[in-house]
Wavefront OBJ file of the C-alpha trace (Angstrom):
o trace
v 11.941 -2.462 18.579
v 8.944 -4.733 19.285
v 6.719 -1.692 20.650
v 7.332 0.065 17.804
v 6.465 -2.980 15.460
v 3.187 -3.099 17.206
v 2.301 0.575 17.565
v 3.400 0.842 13.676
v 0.790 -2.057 13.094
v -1.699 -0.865 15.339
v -2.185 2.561 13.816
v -1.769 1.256 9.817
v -3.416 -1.863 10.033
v -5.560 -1.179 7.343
v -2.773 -0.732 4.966
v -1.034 -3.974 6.164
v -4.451 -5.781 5.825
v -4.841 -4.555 2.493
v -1.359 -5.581 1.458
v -1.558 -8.727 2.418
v -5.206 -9.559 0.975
v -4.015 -7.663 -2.183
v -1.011 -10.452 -2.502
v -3.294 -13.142 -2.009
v -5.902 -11.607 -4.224
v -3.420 -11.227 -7.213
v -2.058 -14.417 -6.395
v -5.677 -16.176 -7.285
v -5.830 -13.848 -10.320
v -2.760 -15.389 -11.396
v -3.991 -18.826 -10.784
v -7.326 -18.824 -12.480
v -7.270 -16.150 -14.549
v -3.558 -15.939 -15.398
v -2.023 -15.572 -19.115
v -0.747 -18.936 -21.003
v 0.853 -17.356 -23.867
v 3.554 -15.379 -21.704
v 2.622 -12.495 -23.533
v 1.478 -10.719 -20.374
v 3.948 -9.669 -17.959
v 2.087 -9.092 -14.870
v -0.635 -12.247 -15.234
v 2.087 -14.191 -16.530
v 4.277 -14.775 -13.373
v 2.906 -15.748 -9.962
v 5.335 -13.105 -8.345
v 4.256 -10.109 -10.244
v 0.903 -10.753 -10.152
v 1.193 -10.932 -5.793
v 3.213 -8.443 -5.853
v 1.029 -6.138 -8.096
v -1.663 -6.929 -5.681
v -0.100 -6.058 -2.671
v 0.753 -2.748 -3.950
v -2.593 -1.839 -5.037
v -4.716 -3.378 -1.821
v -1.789 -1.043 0.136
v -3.375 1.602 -2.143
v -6.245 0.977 -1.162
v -6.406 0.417 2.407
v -3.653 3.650 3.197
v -7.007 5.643 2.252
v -8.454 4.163 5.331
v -5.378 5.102 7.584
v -6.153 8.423 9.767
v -3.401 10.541 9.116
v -2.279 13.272 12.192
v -3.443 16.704 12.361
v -1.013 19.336 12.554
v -1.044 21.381 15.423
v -2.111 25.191 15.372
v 1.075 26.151 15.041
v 2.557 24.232 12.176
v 2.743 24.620 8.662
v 2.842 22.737 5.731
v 6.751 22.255 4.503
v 5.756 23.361 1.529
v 3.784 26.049 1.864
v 6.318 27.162 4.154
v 9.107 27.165 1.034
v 6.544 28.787 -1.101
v 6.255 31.693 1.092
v 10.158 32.303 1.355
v 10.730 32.937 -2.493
l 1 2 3 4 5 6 7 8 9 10 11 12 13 14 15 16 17 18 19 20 21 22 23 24 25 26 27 28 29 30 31 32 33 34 35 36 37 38 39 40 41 42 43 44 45 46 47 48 49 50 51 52 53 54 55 56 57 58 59 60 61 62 63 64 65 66 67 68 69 70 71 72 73 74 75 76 77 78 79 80 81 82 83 84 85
């Protein structure tokens, strides 16, 4: 379970990097730029605004993941579907 952990981390660190400075990053939004009135509902609450942040820094750093190729023989799945109709 631990190898996997690592191997997992080692080949999406970018995404887990950009989750986690996404969290902090919306965290700090909240804090200085936040929303007094309440009438906001992400700026207005600490743990939507970290989590909002975490899901858009994953966003952005699963672009910078490298994704497998397929092999010569594979196909897409759903190419695969299209071509059985």
């Amino acid at each position: 379970m631990k190898e996997k952990a690592i191997i997992y981390l080692k080949k999406n660190w970018p995404a887990v990097a950009g989750i986690v400075i996404g969290m902090v990053g919306g965290y700090l939004y909240y804090f200085y730029v936040g929303c007094a009135s309440g009438g906001c509902p992400i700026q207005s609450n600490p743990w939507f605004s970290t989590l909002w942040g975490g899901a858009m820094g994953y966003l952005l750093g699963d672009m910078f993941v490298k994704k497998e190729k397929k092999k010569d023989g594979e196909e897409d799945k759903l190419s695969s579907s299209e071509n059985e109709k």
